[in-house]
Backbone bond lengths (Angstrom), bond angles and torsions (degrees), N, CA, C in turn:
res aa  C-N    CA-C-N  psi(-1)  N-CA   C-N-CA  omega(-1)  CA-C   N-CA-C  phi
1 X - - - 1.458 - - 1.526 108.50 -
2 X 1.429 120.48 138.99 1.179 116.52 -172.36 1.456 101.57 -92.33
3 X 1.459 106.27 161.30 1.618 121.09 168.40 1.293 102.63 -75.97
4 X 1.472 116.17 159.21 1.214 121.20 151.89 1.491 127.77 -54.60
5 X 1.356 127.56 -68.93 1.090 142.74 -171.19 2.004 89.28 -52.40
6 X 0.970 130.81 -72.21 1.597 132.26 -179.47 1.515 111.84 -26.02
7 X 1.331 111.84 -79.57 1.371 123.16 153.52 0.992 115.81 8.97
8 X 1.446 97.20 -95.75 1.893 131.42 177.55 1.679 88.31 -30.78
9 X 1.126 108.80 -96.14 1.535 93.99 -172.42 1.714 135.94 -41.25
10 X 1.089 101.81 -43.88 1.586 97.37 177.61 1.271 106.26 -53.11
11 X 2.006 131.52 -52.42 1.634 106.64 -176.72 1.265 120.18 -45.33
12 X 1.954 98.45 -47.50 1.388 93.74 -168.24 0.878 137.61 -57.69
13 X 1.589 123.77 -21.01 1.628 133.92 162.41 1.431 118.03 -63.74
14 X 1.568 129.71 -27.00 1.281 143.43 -171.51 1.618 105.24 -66.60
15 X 2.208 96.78 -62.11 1.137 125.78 174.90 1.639 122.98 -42.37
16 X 1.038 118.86 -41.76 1.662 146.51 178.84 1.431 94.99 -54.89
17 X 1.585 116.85 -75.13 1.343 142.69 -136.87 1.759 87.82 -65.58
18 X 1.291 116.01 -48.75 1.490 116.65 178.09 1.673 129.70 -17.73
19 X 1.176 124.38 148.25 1.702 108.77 -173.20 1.240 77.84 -107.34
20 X 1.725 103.03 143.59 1.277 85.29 140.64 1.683 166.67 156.72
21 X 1.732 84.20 153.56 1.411 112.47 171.69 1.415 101.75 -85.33
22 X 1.553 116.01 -48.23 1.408 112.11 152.38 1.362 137.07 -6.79
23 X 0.972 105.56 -71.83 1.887 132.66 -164.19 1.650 80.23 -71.09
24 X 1.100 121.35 -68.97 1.387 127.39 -158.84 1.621 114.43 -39.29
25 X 1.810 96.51 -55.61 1.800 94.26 -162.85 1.536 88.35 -84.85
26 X 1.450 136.13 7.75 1.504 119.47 -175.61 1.788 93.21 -76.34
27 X 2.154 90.05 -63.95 1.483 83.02 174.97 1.231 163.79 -20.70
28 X 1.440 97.00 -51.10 1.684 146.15 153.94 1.662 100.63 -27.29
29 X 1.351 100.20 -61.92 1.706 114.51 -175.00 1.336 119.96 -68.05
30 X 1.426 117.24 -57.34 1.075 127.90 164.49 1.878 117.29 -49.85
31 X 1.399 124.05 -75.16 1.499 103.58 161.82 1.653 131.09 -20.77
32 X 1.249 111.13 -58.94 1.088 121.57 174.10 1.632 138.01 -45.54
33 X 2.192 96.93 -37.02 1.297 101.66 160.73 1.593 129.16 -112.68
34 X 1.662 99.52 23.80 1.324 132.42 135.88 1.638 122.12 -50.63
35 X 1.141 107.55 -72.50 1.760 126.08 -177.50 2.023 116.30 -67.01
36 X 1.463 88.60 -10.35 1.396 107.17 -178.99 1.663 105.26 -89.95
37 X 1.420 119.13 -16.75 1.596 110.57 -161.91 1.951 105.03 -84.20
38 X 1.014 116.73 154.37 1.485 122.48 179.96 1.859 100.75 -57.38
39 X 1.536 100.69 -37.34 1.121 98.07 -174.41 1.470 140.46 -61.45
40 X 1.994 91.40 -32.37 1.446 100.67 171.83 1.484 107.58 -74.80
41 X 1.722 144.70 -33.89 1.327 133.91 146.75 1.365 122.72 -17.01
42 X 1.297 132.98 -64.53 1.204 133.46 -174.74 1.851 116.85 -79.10
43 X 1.327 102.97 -22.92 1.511 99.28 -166.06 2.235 89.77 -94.40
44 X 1.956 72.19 139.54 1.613 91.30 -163.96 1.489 86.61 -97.28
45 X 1.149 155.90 -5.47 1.546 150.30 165.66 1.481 96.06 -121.01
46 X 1.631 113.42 142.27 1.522 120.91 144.41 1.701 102.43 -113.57
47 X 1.296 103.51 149.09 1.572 112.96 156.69 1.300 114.18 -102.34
48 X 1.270 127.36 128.60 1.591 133.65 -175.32 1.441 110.08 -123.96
49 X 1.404 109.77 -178.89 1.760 97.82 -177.87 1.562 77.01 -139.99
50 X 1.450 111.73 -170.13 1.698 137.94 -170.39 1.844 85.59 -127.71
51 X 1.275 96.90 96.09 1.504 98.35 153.16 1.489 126.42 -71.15
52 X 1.358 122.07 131.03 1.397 145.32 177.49 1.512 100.75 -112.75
53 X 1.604 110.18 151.37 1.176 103.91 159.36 1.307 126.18 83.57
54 X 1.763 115.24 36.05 1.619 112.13 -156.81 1.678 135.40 41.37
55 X 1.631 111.84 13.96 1.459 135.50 176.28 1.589 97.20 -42.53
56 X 1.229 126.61 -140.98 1.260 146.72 152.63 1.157 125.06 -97.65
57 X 0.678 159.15 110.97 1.755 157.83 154.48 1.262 116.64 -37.79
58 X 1.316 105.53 100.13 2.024 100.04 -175.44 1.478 102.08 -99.49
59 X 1.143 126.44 41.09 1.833 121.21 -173.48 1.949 95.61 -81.44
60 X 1.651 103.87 -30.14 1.335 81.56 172.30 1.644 128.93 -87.54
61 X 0.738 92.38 1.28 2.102 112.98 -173.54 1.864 77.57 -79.56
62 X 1.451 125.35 -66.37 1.434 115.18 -171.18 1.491 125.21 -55.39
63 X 1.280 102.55 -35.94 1.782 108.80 -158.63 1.897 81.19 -81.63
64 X 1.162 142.50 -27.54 1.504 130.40 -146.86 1.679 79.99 -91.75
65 X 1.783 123.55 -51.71 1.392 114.32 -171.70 1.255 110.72 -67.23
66 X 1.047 143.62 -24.26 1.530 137.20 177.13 1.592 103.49 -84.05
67 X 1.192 132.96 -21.89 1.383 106.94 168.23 1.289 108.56 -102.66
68 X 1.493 128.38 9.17 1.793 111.67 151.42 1.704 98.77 -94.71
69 X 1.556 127.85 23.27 1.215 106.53 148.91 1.532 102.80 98.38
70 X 1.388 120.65 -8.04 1.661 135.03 -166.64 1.971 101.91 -89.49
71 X 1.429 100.93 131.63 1.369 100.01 177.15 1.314 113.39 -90.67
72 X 1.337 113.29 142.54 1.537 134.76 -153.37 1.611 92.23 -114.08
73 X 1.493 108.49 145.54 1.044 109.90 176.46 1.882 104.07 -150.95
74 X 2.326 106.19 134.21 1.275 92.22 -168.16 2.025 96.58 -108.93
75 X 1.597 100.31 159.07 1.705 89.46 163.17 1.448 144.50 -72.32
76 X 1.334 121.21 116.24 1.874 110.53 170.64 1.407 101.69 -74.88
77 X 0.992 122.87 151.13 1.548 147.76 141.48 1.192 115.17 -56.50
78 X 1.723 132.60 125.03 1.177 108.39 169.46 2.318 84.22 -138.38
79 X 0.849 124.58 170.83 1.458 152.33 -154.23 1.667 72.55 -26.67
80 X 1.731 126.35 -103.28 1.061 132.83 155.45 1.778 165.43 -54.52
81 X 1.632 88.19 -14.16 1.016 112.24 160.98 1.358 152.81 -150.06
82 X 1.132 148.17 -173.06 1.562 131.08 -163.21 1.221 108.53 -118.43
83 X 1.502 113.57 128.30 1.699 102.20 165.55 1.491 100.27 -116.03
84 X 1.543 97.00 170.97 1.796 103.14 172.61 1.820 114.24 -133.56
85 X 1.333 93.61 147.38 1.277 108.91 -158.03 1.530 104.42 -128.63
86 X 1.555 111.57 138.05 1.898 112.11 172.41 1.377 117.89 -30.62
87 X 1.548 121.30 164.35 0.996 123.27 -168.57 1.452 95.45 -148.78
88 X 1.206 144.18 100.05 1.594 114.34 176.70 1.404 98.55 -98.33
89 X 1.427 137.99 -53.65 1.279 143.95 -172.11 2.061 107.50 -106.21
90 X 1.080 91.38 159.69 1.347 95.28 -169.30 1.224 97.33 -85.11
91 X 1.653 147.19 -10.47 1.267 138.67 -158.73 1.230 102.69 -104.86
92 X 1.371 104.24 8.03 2.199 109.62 169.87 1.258 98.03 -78.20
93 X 1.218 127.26 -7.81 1.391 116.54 -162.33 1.886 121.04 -93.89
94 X 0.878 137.91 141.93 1.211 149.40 -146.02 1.518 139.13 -149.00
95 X 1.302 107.41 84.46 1.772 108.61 -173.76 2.015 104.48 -19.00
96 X 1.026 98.50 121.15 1.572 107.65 165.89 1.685 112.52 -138.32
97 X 1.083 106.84 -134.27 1.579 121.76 -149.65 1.938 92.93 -66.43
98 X 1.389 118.00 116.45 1.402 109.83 172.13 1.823 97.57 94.70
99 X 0.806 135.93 12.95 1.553 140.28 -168.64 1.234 96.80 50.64
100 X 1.583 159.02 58.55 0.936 153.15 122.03 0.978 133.83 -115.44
101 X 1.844 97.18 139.96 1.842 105.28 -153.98 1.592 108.85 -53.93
102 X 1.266 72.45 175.04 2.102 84.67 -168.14 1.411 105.60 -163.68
103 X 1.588 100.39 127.16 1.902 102.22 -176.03 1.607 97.69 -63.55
104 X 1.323 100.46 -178.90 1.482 109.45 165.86 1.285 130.99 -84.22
105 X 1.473 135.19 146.98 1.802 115.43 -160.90 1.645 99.92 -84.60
106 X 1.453 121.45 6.85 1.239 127.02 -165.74 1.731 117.69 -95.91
107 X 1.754 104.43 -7.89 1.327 137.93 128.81 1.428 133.91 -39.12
108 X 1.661 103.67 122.79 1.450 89.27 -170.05 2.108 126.67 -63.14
109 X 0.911 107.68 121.97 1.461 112.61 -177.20 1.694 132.92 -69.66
110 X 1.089 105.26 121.54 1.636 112.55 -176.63 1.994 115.27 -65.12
111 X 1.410 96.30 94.25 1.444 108.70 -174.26 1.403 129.74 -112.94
112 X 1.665 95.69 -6.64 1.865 104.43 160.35 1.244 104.57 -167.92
113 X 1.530 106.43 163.24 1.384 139.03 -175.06 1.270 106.28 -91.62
114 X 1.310 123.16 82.52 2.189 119.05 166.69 1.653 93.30 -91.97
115 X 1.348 145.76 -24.55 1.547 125.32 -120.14 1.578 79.61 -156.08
116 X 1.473 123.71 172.69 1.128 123.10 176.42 1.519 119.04 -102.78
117 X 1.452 110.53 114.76 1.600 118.50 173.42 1.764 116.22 -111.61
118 X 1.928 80.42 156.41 1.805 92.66 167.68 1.405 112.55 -120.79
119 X 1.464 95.58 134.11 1.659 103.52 -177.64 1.538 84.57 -109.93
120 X 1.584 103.38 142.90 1.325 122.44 -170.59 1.749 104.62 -121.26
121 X 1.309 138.97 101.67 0.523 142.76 158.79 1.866 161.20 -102.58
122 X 1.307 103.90 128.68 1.518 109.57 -174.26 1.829 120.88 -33.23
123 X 0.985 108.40 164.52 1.443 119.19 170.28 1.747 127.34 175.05
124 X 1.056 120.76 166.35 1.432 120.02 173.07 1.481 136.33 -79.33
125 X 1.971 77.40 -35.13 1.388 103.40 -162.50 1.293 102.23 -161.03
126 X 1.754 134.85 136.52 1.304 132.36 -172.02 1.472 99.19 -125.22
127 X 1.368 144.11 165.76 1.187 161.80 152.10 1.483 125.22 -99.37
128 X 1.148 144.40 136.58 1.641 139.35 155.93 1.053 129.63 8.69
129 X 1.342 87.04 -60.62 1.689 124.91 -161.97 1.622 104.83 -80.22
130 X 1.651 118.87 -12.87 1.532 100.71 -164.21 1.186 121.66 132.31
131 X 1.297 88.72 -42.96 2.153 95.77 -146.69 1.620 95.83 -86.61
132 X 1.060 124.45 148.61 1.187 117.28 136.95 1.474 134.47 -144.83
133 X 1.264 128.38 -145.64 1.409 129.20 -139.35 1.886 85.34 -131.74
134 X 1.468 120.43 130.18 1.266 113.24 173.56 1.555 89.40 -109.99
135 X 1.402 105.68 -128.86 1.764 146.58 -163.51 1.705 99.42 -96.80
136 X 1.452 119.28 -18.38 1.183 117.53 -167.78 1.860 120.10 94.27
137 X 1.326 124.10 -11.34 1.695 116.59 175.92 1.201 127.49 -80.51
138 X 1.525 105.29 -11.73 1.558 125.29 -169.32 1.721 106.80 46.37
139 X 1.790 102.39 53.99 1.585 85.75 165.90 1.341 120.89 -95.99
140 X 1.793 116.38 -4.39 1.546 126.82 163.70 1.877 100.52 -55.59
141 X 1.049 108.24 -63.76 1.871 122.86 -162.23 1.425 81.60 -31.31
142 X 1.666 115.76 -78.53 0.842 124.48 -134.11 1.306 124.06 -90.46
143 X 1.487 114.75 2.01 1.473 129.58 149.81 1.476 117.13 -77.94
144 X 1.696 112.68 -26.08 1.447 94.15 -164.07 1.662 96.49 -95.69
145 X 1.523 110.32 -8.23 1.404 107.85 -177.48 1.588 111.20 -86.37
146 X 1.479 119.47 0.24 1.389 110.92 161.30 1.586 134.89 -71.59
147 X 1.283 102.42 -3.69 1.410 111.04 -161.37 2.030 110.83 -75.86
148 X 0.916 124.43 -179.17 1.188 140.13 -178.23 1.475 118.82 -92.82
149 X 1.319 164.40 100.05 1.424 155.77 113.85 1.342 99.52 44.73
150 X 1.659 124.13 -56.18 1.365 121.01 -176.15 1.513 107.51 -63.68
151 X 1.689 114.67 -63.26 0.871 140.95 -148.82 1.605 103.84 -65.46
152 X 1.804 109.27 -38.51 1.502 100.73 -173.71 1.669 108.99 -83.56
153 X 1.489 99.22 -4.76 2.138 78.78 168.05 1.333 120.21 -72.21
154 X 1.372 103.19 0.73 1.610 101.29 -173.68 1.680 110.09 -111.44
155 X 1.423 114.52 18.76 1.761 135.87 -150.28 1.582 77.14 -129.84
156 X 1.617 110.56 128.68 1.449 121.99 141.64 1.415 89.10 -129.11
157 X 1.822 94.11 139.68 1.567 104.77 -175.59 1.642 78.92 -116.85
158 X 1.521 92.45 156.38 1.498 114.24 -177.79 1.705 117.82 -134.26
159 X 0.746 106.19 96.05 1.910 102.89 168.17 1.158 119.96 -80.81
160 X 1.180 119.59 133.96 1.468 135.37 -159.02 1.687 114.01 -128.29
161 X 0.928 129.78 119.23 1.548 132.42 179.26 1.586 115.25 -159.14
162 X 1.224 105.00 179.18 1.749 100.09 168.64 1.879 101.26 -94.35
163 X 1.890 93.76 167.86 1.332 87.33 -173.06 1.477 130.71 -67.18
164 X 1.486 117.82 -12.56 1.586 132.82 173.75 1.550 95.39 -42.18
165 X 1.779 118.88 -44.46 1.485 119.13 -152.44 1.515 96.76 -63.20
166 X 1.460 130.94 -23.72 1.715 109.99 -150.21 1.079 100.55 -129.78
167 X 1.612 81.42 105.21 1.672 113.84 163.50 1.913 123.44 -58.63
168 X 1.328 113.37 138.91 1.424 89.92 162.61 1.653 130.86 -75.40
169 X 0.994 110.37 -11.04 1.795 130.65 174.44 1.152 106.26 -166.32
170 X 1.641 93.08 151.89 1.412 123.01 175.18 1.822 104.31 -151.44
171 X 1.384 98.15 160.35 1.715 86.98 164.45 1.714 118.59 -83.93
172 X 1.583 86.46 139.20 1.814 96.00 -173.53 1.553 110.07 -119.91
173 X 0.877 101.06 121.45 2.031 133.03 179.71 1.732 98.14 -54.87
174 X 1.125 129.34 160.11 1.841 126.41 172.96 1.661 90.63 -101.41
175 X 1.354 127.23 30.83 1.573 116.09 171.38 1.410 91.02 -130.73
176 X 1.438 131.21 11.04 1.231 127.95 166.48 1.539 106.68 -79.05
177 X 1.245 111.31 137.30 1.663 117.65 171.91 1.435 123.10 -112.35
178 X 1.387 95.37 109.84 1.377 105.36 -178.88 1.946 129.69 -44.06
179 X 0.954 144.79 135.68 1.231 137.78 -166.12 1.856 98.56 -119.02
180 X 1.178 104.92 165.12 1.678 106.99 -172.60 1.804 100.05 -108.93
181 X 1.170 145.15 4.67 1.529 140.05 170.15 1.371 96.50 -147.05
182 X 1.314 100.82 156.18 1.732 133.21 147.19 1.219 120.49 -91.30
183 X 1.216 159.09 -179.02 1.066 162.24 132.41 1.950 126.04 -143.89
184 X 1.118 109.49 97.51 1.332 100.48 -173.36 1.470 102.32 -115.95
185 X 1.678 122.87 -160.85 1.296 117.13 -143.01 2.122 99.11 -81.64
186 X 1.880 90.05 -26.59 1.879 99.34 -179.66 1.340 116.56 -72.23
187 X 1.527 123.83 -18.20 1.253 137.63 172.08 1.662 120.45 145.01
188 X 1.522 93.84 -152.96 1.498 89.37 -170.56 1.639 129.44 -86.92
189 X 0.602 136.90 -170.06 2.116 140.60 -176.49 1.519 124.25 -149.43
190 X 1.034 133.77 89.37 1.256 136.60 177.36 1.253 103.57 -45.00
191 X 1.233 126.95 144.34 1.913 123.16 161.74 1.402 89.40 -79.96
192 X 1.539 104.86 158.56 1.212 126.05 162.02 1.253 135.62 -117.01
């Protein structure tokens, strides 16, 4: 079973090493069988992030929800935790905390769940089960663990990486938050 901290490093060296044209047509793939799920149809908000760092590129996960009309929303950084804020054009966006862009908080902000959304989220490293491995601050955990019982039947969280990222185990913390899909460039992953 791998450590966390090990892990963490080995993608990131894998992740790095990528060209890329690489990163690009994986991305490419991955958005695509993003925009393909029933879920992104029905969900009237996505939350996305600005990948840095050979991440994924979700510009197509954005450009497909803004032209079915769905409000997009990106993360600020703040000391401990993350909020998210509208997005209409991608050129709101803005190197901030960590060199990654960040809308402005002067944007309207995503502060409840009435309607059904997907938060799409980053990682290093994913597991079976859900969990995975970020940067180490736990500001995913601890945003997605604020939510409501009500609020998360209407929440599909999604982790997104290439397939190198998903491990079958790793060690998992009880402040890790489980997510309900995978999604890599071959397709999708039920948690288990």
């Amino acid at each position: 079973m791998w450590a966390k901290s090990e892990l963490r490093a080995y993608n990131r060296k894998i992740r790095n090493e990528m060209s890329p044209d690489l990163c690009r047509d994986l991305s490419e793939r991955i958005c695509e069988n993003i925009v393909a799920l029933p879920e992104f149809s029905k969900a009237e908000s996505i939350l996305l992030y600005h990948g840095i760092q050979n991440e994924v590129n979700t510009d197509g996960i954005f450009r497909s929800a803004i032209a079915a009309g769905k409000k997009v929303y990106y993360p600020k950084s703040y000391q401990d935790v993350i909020r998210f804020f509208q997005v209409k054009h991608l050129n709101e966006l803005h190197p901030g905390a960590f060199h990654v862009c960040e809308p402005s908080e002067t944007n309207p902000e995503f502060t409840d769940v009435k309607n059904p959304c997907i938060i799409v989220v980053p990682g290093l490293a994913f597991s079976q089960s859900g969990h995975r491995i970020g940067y180490g601050k736990g500001y995913y955990d601890r945003f997605l663990s604020s939510f409501t019982d009500e609020a998360n039947n209407l929440i599909t969280t999604i982790g997104i990486g290439y397939h190198f990222q998903f491990a079958e185990e790793f060690q998992e913390d009880t402040c890790d938050y489980p997510l309900n899909l995978l999604m890599d460039e071959h397709g999708m992953r039920v948690c288990t």
